[in-house]
N, C-alpha and C positions, 0 to 999 in steps of 0.2 A: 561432687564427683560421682559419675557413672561405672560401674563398671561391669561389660559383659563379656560370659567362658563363651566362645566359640561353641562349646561341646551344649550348651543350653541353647543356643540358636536354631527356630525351627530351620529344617530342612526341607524347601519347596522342588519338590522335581518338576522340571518346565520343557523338561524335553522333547513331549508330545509336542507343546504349541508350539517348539520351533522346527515340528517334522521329526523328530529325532526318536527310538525309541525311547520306550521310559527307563529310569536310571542314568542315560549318558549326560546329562546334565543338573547341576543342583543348586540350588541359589540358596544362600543364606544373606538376610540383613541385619550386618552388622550394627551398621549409622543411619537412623531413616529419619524423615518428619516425625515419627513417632516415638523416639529415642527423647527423652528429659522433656521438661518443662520449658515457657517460657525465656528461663535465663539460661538455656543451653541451642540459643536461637541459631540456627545453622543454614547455611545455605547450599549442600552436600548430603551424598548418601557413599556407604561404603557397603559394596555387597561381594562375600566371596563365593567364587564358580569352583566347583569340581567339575571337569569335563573329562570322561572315559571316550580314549581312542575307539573308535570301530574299524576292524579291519575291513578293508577294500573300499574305504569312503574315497572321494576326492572331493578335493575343493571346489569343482564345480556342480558337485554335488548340494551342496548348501547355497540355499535362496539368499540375496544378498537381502539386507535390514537397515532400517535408518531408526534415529530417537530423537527427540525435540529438545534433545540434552547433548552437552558436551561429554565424553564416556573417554576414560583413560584407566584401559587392563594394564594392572602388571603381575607378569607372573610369577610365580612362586616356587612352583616343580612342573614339572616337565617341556614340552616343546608345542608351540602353538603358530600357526601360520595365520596371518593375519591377511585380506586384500580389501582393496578399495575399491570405487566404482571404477575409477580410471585404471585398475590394472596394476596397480602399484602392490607388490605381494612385500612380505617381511616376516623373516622368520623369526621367533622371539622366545627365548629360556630366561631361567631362571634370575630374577633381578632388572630384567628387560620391561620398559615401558611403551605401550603405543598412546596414542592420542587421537582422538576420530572427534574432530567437528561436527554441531549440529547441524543434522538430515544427512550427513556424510554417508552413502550406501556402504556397508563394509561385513565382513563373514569371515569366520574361523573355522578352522579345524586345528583339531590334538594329531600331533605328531610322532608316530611311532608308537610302541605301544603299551604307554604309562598313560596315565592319570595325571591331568593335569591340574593345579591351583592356581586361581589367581584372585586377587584382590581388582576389584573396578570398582573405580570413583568416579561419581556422576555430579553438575551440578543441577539446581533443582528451580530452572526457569520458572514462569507464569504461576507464582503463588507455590511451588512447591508439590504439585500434584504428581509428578512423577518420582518422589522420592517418599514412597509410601510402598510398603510390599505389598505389592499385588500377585491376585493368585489366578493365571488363568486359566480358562476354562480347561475341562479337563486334564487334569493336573493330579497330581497324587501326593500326597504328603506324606516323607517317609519317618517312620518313627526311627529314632537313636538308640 
């Protein structure tokens, strides 16, 4: 048995890379390739987002993204708008799950003006290499 406190999980800010300032987004990984040995062989990652509202964003604001993975948020606390390439928008609170198929273009924003959580579960195609916390590039790691 594994077992990890959230409150131990580093905290990667990735905000920059996705445009955003720093602080409004935070990634922790929970579940990664590098969570247990061999006999906890997993084909899954579970990493949870803090995302802080910004006032006066809009959704068209945010570059649409794709991942070579299957990616399904759910959230936790607050209100997250979710859209696709085709246009298809969804608003999603708390206990709300989406599901975005791979290379599916799609982008979020926080709704209103909390803080929002969520849990995303990813699976981890071609060997597993996207389910590895990565730090990118300029990126800031906040201490707890």
């Amino acid at each position: 048995m594994i077992i990890r406190k959230l409150k131990d999980i580093e905290m990667i800010d990735v905000g920059k890379a996705f445009g955003s300032p720093e602080g409004t987004m935070i990634i922790q990984w929970i579940i990664s390739n590098e969570t247990g040995d061999a006999r906890y062989h997993h084909h899954y990652a579970v990493r949870k987002y803090t995302l802080k509202s910004r006032p006066g964003q809009t959704l068209d604001d945010i570059p649409f993204h794709r991942h070579r993975y299957v990616q399904s948020p759910h959230i936790l606390t607050g209100k997250v708008v979710f859209e696709n390439g085709d246009g298809q928008k969804a608003e999603l609170g708390p206990g709300d799950t989406a599901f975005f198929f791979e290379n599916e273009p799609h982008r979020a924003m926080v709704l209103g003006g909390e803080t929002a959580e969520l849990l995303c579960i990813i699976d981890c195609p071609n060997g597993g290499e996207d389910c590895v916390p990565d730090k990118p590039e300029n990126i800031h790691i906040k201490k707890q």
